[in-house]
N, C-alpha and C positions, 0 to 999 in steps of 0.2 A: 293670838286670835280670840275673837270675843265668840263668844255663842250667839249662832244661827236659828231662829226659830222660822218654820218655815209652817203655815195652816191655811187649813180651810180648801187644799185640793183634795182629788184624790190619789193617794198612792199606791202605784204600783211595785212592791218589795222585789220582785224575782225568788223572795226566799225560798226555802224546802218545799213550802205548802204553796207556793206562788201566791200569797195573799193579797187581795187588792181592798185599801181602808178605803171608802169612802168620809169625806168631810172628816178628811187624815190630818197631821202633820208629821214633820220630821224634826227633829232638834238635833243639833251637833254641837259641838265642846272641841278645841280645840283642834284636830284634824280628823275626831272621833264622830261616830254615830253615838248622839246619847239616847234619842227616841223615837220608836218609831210608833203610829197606834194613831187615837182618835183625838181630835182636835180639840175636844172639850179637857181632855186629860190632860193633853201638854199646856193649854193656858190655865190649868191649878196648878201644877206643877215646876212651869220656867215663868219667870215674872220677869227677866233682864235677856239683853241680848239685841242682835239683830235681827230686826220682824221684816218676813218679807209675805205678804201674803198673794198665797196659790190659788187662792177662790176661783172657779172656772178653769179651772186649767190642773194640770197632771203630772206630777213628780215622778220620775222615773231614776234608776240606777245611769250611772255614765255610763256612754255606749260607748265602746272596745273594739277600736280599728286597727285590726289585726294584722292588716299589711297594707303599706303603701310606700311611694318614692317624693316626700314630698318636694324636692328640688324639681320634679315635671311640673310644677303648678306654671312655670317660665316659658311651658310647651305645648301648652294647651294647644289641639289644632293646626299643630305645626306639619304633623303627619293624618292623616285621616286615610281610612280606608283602603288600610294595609293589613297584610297577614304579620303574626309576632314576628319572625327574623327578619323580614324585608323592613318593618317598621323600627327594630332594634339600627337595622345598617345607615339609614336612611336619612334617620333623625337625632335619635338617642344617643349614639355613641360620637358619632359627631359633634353634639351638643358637650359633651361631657369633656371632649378633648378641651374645650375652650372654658369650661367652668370648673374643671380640675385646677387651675391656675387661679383662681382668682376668690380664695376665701369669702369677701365680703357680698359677693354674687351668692355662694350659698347660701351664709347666715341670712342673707334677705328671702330668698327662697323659702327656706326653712320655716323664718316668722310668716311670713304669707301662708305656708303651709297648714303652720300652728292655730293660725288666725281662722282658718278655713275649718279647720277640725273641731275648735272648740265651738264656731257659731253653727255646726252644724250638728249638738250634742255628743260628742266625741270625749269624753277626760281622758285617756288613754291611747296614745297611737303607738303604732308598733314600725315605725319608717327604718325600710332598708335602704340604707344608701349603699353608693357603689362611686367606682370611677375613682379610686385611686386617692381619694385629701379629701380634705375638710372635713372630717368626722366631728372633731371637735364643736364648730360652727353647727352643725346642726341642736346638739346638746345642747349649748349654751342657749339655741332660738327656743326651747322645748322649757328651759328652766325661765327666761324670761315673761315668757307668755304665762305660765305656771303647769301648764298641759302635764301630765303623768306621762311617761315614754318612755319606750326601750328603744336604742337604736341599733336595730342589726348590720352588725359592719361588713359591707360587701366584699366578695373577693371573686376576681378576674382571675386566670390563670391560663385557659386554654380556648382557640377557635374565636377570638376579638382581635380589635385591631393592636399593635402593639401599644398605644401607649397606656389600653387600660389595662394591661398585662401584671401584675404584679407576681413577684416570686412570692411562693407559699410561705416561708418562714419567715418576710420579712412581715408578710399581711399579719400570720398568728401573731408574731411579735410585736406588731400594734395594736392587736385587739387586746392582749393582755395590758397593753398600755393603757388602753381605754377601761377595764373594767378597774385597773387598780387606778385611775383618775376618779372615775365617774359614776361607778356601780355605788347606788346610797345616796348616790348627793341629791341636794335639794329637798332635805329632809325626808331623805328615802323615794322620792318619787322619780328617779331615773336606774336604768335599767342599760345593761349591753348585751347583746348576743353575736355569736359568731354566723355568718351568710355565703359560705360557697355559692354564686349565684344560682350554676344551673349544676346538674351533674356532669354536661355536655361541656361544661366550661371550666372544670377542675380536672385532675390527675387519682387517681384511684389513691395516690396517696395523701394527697391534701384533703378529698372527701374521711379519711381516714383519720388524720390528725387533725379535723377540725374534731370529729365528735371526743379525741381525745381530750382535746381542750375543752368542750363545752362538761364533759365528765368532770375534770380536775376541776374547772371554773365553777361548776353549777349553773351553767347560762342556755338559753335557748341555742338551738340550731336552727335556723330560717333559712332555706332554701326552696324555690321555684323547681316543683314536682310536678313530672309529666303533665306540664303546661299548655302545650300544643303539639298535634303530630308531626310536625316539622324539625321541631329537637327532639322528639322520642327519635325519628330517625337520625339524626344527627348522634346522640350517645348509642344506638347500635351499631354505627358506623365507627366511631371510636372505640367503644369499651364492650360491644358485641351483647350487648343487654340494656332492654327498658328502666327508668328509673329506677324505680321500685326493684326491678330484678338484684340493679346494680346493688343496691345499697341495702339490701337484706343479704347478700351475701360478702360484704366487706362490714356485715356489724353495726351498720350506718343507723340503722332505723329503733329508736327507742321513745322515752316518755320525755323527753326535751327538744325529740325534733317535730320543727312543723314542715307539717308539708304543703306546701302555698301550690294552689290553685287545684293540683290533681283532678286533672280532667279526662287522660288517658290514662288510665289505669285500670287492667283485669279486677273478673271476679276473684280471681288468684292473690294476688297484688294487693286489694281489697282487705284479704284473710291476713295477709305478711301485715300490714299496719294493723288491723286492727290486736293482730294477736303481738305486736311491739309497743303496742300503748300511743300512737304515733298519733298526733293533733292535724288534723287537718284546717287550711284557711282558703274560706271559698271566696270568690272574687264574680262574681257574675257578671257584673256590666263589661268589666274588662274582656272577661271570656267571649264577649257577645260582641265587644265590641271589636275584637281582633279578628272575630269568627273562629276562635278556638276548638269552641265545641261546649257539650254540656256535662259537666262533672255531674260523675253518679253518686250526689250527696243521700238521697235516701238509701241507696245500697248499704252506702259508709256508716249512715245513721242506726242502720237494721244491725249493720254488723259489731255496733259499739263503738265506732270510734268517734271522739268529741270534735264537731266542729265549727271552728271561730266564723268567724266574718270582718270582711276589706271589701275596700273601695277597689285598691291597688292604684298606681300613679293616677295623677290627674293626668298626661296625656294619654293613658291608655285609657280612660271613665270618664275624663274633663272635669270630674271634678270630686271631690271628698266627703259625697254627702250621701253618710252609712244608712241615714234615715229611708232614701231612697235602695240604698242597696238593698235594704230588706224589702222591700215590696217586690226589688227585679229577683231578688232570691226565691219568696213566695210562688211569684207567677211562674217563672219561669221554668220550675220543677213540675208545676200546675199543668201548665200546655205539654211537655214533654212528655208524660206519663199517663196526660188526657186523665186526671186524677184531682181533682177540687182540693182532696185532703190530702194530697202527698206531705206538703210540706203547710205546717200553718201558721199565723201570726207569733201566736205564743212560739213555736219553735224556734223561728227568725230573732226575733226578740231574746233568747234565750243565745242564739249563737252573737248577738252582738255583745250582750251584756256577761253569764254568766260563763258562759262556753268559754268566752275568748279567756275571762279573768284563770279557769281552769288550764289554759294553754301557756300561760305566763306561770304557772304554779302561783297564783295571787290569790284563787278562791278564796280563800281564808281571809281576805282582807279585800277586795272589791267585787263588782259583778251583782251585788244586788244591796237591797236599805234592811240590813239587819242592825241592831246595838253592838256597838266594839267595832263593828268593820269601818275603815276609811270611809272619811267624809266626800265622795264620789257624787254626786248627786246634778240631775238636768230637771227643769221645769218647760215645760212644753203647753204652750198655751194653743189650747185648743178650741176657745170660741172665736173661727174663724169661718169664712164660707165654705172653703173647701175641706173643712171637717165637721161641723156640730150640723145635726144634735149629735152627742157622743153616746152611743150606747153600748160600749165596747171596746176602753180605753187601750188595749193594745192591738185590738183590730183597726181603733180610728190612727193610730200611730204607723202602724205599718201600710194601713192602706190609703191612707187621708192624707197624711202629714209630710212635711219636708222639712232638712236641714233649717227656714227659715221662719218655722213655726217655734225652735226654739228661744225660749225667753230669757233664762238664768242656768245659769252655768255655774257649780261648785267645785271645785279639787281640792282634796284636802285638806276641807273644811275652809278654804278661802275662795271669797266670790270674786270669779274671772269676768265672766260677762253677767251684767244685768241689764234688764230690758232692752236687747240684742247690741249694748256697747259694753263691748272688753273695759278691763278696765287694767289690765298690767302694760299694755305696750299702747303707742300712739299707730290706730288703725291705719288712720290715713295716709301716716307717713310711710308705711310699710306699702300699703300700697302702688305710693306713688315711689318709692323705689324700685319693686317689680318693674314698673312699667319700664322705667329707665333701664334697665337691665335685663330685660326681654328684650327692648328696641336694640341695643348693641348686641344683642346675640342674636336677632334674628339676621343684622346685618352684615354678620360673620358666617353666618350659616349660609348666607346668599339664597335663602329661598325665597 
């Protein structure tokens, strides 16, 4: 890869000091950050390369979507205006019985998913799949596209219908398959984590022997935390204790697990994660949108503990655009606490970008435009109506801007999309496979 010289915006780093260069650039070398600083500096300095120029518009770190299911992109709207288990029974798992079989339904999934993520400033997804196959297919959509991604591999076990049942040891035993396939590849930018979906859905011993695995692997734990009251009473009826209860006292909760969504969870509860190191990923629109409830992310935030930011599936959000998630993040805590400042731009910004890279154990190599870190990088053109003037480039981003204001897209030092066309897969055709294969599942689904 040739060197990227990128001038004349402003940049936003996220670094230590959260510095913002104005009339900046950025240079990269190979998959590296080689420069970050004023624009007059980098043109004495780099005289060769690929010149893209940011004039009017705003460089930013790739943004770090920290959970999501991108095989729902096929289900948008399918279910609308349900509570989470009646919307899991209803649509979800039904859908899953019918795309469990059929690999080349996910991989297409998966690229539309991919497709969605990167145009929406995304270099990094963190997609749980679930439902029993096709692990593999999703990677593969994740490496073609070029997208950065860790796929946390689901596991069924308890309270579904049988056929996304899976016995515990044969699930571990393919997620170990998956990390020694796939953990490193594509020049390092893919990643595996082990996913007990719910606590309410596992055996106290597979919640058990998953964190053994994620211990001896090194890999994340991604599991769906006190997500809605409906499964918190569900696992008291099972296992006689609240998430959090449960899995602080089986050992469960450490510095590799995340806890996706935590929206019931005590002031108690609160104290057990944050004194286990334990990552939280908050999901709002989903939350809002299932009428889950409203996670007590400044409690979390007061109490120390780091947390990311997801979209969470496209049919629980409709759709994958984190840009918007941070605004429903911002306000949301806003009106809840009747507090302007509870939660603000920079902070939101900071849970898509460096938080999340902190929850992958990445900080050290993405989440923000330092030298040496990964070439991660979005340009976000902001002379448009519904943004300029800009006075306030991460306030005009969280509060102004959308998924579709993004312009260019880097990963790892190689340009994915520029001037909002991909450039590693053929958009349209991916499209127009969706289509075809959302119309035969909806036709199976008889809805």
């Amino acid at each position: 890869m040739t060197d990227v010289i990128i001038k004349g915006g402003t940049v936003v780093t996220m670094d230590d000091k959260r510095r913002i260069i104005e009339d900046g650039a950025v240079v990269t070398r190979e998959n590296k950050i080689e420069f970050v600083g004023k624009r007059e500096e980098a043109e004495k300095r780099f005289k060769t390369g690929k010149e893209i120029d940011a004039g009017r518009k705003v460089i930013f770190p790739g943004l770090i979507n920290a959970h999501t299911h991108m095989f729902q992109v096929l289900l948008r709207n399918l279910a609308v205006d349900a509570p989470l288990l009646d919307w899991l029974e209803s649509v979800i798992h039904p859908a899953l019985f019918i795309l469990k079989e059929n690999r080349d339904d996910i991989h297409a999934a998966a690229l539309l998913g991919c497709i969605e993520n990167i145009k929406s400033g995304v270099t990094h997804v963190v997609d749980n799949h679930y439902g029993g196959g096709n692990y593999d297919a999703v990677i593969e959509a994740m490496i073609e596209t070029g997208i950065r991604g860790c796929l946390a591999r689901g596991i069924y076990e308890l309270n579904v219908p049988e056929p996304l049942r899976e016995d515990p040891k044969d699930a571990i035993s393919d997620c170990e398959r998956l990390v020694r396939k796939w953990r490193g590849a594509a020049g390092g930018r893919i990643m595996v984590g082990i996913a007990p979906m719910h606590p309410c859905n596992a055996s106290k011993e597979l919640l058990v022997k998953a964190k053994d695995f994620s211990d001896e692997f090194g890999v994340i734990y991604h599991t769906h935390t006190g997500e809605s009251k409906g499964d918190q009473e569900l696992n008291v009826k099972i296992h006689g204790k609240t998430d959090v209860e449960l899995l602080k006292e089986l050992g469960v909760l450490g510095p590799r697990y995340h806890a996706v969504h935590s929206v019931w969870v005590s002031k108690a509860e609160i104290n057990h994660m944050a004194q286990a190191g334990v990552h939280v990923v908050h999901n709002p629109v989903a939350n809002m949108y299932l009428g889950s409830g409203v996670a007590p992310i400044p409690e979390m935030r007061n109490a120390g503990i780091n947390v990311a930011l997801g979209t969470d599936g496209p049919a629980s959000n409709n759709n994958q655009d984190l840009i918007e998630s941070m605004k429903f993040a911002a306000c949301l805590h806003k009106v809840n606490k009747l507090d302007p400042a509870i939660i603000t731009a920079q902070d939101v910004l900071e849970m898509a970008t460096i938080n999340g890279a902190k929850a992958l154990g990445l900080e050290g190599e993405i989440g923000s435009l330092e030298v040496g870190k990964k070439a991660d990088l979005i340009i976000v053109d902001m002379e448009k109506p519904h943004i300029s003037p800009v006075h306030d480039p991460v306030a005009s981003l969280v509060y102004c801007a959308n998924g579709g204001d993004v312009d260019t897209v880097i990963v790892d030092g190689k340009v994915v999309m520029e001037r909002r066309q991909i450039k590693t897969v053929d958009e349209q055709k991916v499209i127009q496979k969706s289509y075809e294969v959302s119309q035969r599942l909806e036709e199976k689904l008889k809805i």
